[in-house]
C-alpha positions in Angstrom: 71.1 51.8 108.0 73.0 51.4 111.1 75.9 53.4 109.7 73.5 56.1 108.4 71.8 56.2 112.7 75.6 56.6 113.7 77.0 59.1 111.3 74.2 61.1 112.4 74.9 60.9 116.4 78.3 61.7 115.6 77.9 64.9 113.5 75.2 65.9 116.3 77.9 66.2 119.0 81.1 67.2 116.6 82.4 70.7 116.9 80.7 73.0 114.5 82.5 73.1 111.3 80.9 76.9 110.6 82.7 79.9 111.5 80.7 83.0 113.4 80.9 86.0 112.2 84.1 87.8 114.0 83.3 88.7 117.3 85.2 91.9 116.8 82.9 93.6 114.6 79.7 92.5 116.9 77.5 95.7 118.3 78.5 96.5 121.9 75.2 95.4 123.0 75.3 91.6 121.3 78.4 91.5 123.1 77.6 91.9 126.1 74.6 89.6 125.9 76.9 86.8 124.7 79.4 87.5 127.2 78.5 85.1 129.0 78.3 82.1 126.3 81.2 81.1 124.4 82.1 83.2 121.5 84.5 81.2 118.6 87.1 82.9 117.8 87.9 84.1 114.1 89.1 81.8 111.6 91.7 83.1 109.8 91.0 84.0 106.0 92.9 81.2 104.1 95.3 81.7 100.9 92.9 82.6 97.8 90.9 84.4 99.5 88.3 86.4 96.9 87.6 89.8 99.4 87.1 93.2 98.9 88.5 94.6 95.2 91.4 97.6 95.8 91.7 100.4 93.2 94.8 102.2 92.9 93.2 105.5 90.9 97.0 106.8 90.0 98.3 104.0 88.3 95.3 103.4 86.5 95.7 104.4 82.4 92.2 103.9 81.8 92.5 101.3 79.0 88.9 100.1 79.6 90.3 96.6 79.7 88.6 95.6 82.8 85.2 96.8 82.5 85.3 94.5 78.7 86.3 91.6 80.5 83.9 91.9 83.3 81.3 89.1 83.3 79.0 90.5 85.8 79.5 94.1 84.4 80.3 95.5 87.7 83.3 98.0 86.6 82.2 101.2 84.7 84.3 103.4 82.8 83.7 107.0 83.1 85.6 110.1 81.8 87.7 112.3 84.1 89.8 115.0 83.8 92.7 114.5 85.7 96.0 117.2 85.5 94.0 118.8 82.8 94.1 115.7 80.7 91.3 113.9 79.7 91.2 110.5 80.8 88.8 107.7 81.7 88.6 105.8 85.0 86.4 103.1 86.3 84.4 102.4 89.2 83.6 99.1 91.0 80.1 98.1 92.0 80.8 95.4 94.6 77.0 94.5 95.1 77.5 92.9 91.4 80.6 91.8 91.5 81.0 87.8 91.4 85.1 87.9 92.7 86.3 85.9 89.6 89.2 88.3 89.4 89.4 88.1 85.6 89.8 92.2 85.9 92.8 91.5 88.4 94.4 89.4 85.7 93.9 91.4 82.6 94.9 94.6 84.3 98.5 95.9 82.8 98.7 98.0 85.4 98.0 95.9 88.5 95.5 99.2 89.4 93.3 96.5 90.4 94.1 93.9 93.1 92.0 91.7 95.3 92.3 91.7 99.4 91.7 89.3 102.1 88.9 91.6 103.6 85.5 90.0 103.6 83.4 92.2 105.8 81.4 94.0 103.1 77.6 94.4 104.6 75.7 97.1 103.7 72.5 98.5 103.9 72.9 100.2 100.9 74.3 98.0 98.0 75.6 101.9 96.1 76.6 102.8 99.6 79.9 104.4 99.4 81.3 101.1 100.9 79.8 99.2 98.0 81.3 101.3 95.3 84.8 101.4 94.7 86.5 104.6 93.2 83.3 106.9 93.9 85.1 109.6 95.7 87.7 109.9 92.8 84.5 109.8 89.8 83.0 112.6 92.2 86.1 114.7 92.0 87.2 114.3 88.7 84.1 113.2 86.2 83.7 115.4 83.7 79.8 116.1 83.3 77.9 115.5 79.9 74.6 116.5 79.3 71.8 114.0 81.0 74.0 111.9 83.1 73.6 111.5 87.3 75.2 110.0 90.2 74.3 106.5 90.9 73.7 106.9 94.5 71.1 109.6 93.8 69.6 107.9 90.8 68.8 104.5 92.9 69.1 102.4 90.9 
């Protein structure tokens, strides 16, 4: 029992073993306020790191490998036309994405790689910052009959 009372009093006055979110992406107006307190500085992201997924849209072949694999269905193939060829390419939805990089690994390519970025709030989880490749599907999709944009869809 006495072990339990002083384990206690010691994690009460240990340094915090949480990280604060970076102070550099903090409003200008937080800032300010905490000015004056002590701000933690940054931890830096360690090895294996799962952050933001990276598309690389020219190297891509459009196999469909990754969006099979997918446990959390979070890739969807689409068909473009690219150069005048017909194609397919995929886009990411990050707001179901579980970062278990099985679509890194199975990737021939490498299209698909995983960064060290892990600042990926948004208000919107189909927000353009949310969904990865939806610039290119905009460009190059090639419309069928009945079929919408995700972000105007909702859902």
């Amino acid at each position: 029992m006495l072990g339990m009372v002083y384990k206690v009093v010691e994690q009460l006055f240990a340094k915090k073993s949480t990280n604060f979110f970076p102070s550099k992406y903090i409003l200008e107006d937080t800032a300010y306020t905490l000015n004056e307190g002590s701000i933690h500085p940054p931890v830096a992201v360690k090895d294996g790191f799962r952050g933001r997924l990276q598309y690389d849209v020219e190297s891509c072949t459009g196999c469909g490998l990754c969006s099979k694999i997918c446990p959390a269905n979070a890739i969807e193939l689409y068909p473009a036309e690219i150069n005048g060829k017909k194609t397919k390419r995929i886009v990411i939805y990050l707001s179901r994405c579980t970062y278990c990089q099985e679509c890194v690994a199975i990737c021939p390519k490498n299209s698909i790689q995983i960064t060290r970025d892990f600042f990926m709030a948004d208000y919107n989880k189909y927000g353009d910052s949310m969904v990865i490749g939806l610039e290119h599907r905009r460009k190059y999709e090639i419309k069928e009959e009945g079929t919408t944009d995700v972000q105007k869809e909702g859902n």
